[in-house]
N, C-alpha and C positions, 0 to 999 in steps of 0.2 A: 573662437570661443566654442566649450564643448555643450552638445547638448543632450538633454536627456530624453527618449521616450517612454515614454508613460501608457499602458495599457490595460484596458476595461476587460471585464469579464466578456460581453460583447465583442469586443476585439477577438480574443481567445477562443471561443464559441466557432470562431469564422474561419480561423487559421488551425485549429490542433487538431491532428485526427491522434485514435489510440492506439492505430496500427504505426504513426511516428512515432509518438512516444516513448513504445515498447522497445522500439530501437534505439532511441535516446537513452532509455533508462537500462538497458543491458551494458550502453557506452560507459556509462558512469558508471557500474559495477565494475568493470572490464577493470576501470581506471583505477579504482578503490583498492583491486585487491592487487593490481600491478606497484602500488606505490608511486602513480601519479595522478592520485589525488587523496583527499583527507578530506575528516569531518573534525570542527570543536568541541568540546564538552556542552552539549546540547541545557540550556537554563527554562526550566519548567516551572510551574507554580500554581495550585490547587487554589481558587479565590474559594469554591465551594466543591467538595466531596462530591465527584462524579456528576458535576450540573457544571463549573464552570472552569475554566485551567487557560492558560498559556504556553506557549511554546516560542524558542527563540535556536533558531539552528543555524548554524554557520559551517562553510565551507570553504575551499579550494581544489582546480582543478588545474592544476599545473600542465597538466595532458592535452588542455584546451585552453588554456591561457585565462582561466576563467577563476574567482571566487565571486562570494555574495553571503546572503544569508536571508531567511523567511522568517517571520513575526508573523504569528497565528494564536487567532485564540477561537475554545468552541465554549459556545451556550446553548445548555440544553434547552431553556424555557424561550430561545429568541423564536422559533416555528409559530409556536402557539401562541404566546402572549404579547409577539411585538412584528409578527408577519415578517421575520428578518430570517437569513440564513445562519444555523449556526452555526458554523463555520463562516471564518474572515481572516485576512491579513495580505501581507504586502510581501512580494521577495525582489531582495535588492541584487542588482547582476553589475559586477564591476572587472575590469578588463585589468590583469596582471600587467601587460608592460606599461600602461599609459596612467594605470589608479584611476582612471576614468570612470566613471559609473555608465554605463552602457543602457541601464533602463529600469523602472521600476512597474512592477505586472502584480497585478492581482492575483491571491495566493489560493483562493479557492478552488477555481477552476485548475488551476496548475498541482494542486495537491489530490483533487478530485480524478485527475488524469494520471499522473506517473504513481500513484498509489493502485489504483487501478492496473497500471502496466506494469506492478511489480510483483504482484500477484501473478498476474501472466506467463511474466518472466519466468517465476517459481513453479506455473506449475510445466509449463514448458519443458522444462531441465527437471522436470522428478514426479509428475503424476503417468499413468501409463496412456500409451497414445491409444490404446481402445477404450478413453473411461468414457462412458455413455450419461451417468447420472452425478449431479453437481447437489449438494444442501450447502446453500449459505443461512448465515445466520447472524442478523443483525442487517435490517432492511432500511437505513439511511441513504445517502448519494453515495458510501462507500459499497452499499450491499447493491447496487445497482452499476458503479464503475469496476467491480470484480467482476460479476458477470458480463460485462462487456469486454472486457481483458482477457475473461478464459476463454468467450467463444470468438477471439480472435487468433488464441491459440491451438485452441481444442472445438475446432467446427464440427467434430463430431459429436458433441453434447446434445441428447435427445432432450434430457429432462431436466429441469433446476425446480429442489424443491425450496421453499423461502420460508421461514421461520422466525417469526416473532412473537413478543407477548401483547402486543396491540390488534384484536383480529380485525378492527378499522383502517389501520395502517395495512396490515398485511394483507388484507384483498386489495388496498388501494396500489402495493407496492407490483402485486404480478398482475391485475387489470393494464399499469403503465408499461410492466417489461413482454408482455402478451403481446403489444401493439409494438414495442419497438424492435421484438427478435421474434418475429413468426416463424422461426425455425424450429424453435424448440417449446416443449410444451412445461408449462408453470404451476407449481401447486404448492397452495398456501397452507402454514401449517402451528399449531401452538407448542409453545415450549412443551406439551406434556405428552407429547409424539415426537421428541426431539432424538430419546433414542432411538425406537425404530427408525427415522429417516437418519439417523452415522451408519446405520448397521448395514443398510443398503447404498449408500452414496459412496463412487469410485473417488472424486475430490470433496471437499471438506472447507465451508472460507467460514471463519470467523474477523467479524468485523464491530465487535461491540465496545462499551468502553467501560467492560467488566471490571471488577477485583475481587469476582470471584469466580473461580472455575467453575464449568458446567458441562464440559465436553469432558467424558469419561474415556479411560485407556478399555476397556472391557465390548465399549459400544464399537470400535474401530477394528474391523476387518483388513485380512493379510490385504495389500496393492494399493492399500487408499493413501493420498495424497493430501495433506492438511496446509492450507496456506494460513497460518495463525497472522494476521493486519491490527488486531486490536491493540493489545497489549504495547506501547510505546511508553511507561510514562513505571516509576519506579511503583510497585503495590499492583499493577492490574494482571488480571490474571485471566485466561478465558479457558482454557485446557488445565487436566490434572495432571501433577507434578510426575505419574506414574508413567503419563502418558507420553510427555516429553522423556524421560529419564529412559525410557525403552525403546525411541523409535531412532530413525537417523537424523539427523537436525543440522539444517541449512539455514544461514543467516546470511543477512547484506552485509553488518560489519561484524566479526565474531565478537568485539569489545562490547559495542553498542547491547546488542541480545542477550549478554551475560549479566548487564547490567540490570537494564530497564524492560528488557525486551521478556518474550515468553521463555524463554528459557531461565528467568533469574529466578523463581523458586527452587527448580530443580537445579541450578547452581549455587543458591545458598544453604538448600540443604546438602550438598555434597553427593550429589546423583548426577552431574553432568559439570565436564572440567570443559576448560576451551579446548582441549585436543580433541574434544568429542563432538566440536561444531565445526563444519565447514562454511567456508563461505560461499554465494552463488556467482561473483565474480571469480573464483576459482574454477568451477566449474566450467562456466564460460570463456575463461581461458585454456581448458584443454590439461587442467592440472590435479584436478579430481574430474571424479565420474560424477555423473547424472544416476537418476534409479539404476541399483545396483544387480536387482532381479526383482520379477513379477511380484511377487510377495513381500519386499519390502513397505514398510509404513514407514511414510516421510512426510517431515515437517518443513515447510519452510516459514523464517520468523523474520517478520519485516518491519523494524522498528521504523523507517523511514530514516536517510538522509541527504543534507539539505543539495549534496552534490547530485542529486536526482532534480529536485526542484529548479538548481541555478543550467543545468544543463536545458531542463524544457522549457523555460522562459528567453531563455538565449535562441531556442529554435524558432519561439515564437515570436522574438524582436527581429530576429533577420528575417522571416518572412513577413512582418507590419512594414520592415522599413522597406521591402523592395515592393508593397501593396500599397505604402503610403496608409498607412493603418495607425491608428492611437494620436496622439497629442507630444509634438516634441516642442519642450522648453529648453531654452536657453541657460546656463546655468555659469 
């Protein structure tokens, strides 16, 4: 009889570092852009205007013998009005030759991590290895898992400056990142200082769940390195259309980012075709370049998929089963 394991956040918490991940989630590019593996037409759905949505992604990784898919949904108002995370969901991880289902793992943590290490990834492969100074902007668990992802890439980051419109959230956000990365030094900031700190910052993370641009093409200096994470979902927007239309632009899937991703404005207005995006599993295979010189501005646009998620759940079930970790049912 087969059976399944089932894995808690808790679990996950015990077994995932971000420095694995990072290489999980490079695996699954690798694989994307070799053509052994795919994503499906990703099913979204707005229940409310930028407070509540759904997400439903499915995959296959023929390269690892692997498909599944993640069910995720975020609520703005679960923080405050109902002490719940908002962010939730489940990814289902099922074995190609057996159609076995191999395990089901809790999607927060696993989305909160390889989203984190995909940024990394990006800036790895295209911000420049002296950037000293990082502004993120958009200070949830994603503005907190990017910064943990660059300075596993980029250990030489002095400064991260952090930028919201909550000034309660936002000293709560670098008092938490103070204590967990004493390496570097942290400064909180309001939107209405948002361009001086582009104008200085070597990378750039946008992590919000905009529809409407705010990072300006004018504010962005020759070498800097922009990981655009927000924008997954068709309308959202965090960068101007100018901005993407002029600079070099790297995506996870080039379909996915023309779609739904930061690049769909500037491709529906007719300022960016696909031959103008690369992908970062191309890169990563040695078939395009990484930053092309010092003064390049580069974007990388990471719509998320779900072949990232079923690859780091599957890391994390082979390391629960050889831990004896999570709850296996009989099925």
């Amino acid at each position: 009889m087969a059976t399944l394991r089932i894995l808690a956040a808790k679990d996950l918490e015990s077994i995932l570092r971000m420095e694995e991940v990072i290489g999980v989630v490079s695996r699954a590019y690798r694989l994307y852009s070799s053509g052994e593996a795919g994503v499906f037409p990703i099913l979204s759905y707005e229940f409310e205007h930028e407070r509540n949505e759904m997400d439903i992604k499915a995959g296959h990784l023929v390269g690892a013998g692997l498909y599944g898919l993640k069910i995720i949904g975020w609520a703005a108002d679960n923080p405050g009005k109902r002490a719940l995370p908002a962010l939730a969901g489940l990814v289902v991880v099922m074995d190609i030759e057996t159609q076995q289902p191999l395990g089901l793992v809790e999607a927060r943590t696993v989305t909160r991590l390889r989203t984190g290490a995909a940024g990394a990834v990006g800036a790895k492969a295209l911000s420049r290895q002296d950037s000293r100074v990082a502004l993120v902007v958009g200070l949830g668990e994603q503005g907190e898992a990017q910064v943990e992802g660059l300075l596993c890439v980029r250990p030489g980051l002095e400064r991260v400056v952090a930028c919201g419109r909550d000034p309660e959230k936002t000293e709560a956000y670098v008092a938490k990142m103070r204590e967990r990365f004493p390496s570097a030094q942290f400064e909180g900031i309001g939107f209405d200082r948002l361009a001086s700190a582009a104008r200085g910052a070597d990378i750039i993370v946008t992590c919000t769940p905009s529809h409407k641009a705010f990072l300006k093409k004018e504010w962005i200096r020759p070498g800097s390195h922009i990981n655009a994470i927000g924008a997954d979902l068709v309308g959202k927007q965090e960068l101007d259309l100018e901005l993407v239309a002029s600079s070099r632009v790297v995506g996870d899937s080039r379909e996915q980012v023309l779609r739904q991703g930061e690049c769909q404005a500037a491709h529906r207005a007719g300022r960016l075709s696909g031959a103008e995006v690369d992908e970062i599993g191309e890169i990563l295979l040695g078939r395009k370049p990484g930053r092309r010189s010092e003064n390049e501005i580069t974007i990388f646009d990471a719509t998320g998929m779900a072949i990232q998620d079923i690859l780091t759940a599957e890391l994390a079930l082979a390391r629960a089963g050889r831990e004896n970790l999570g709850v296996n049912v009989e099925i």
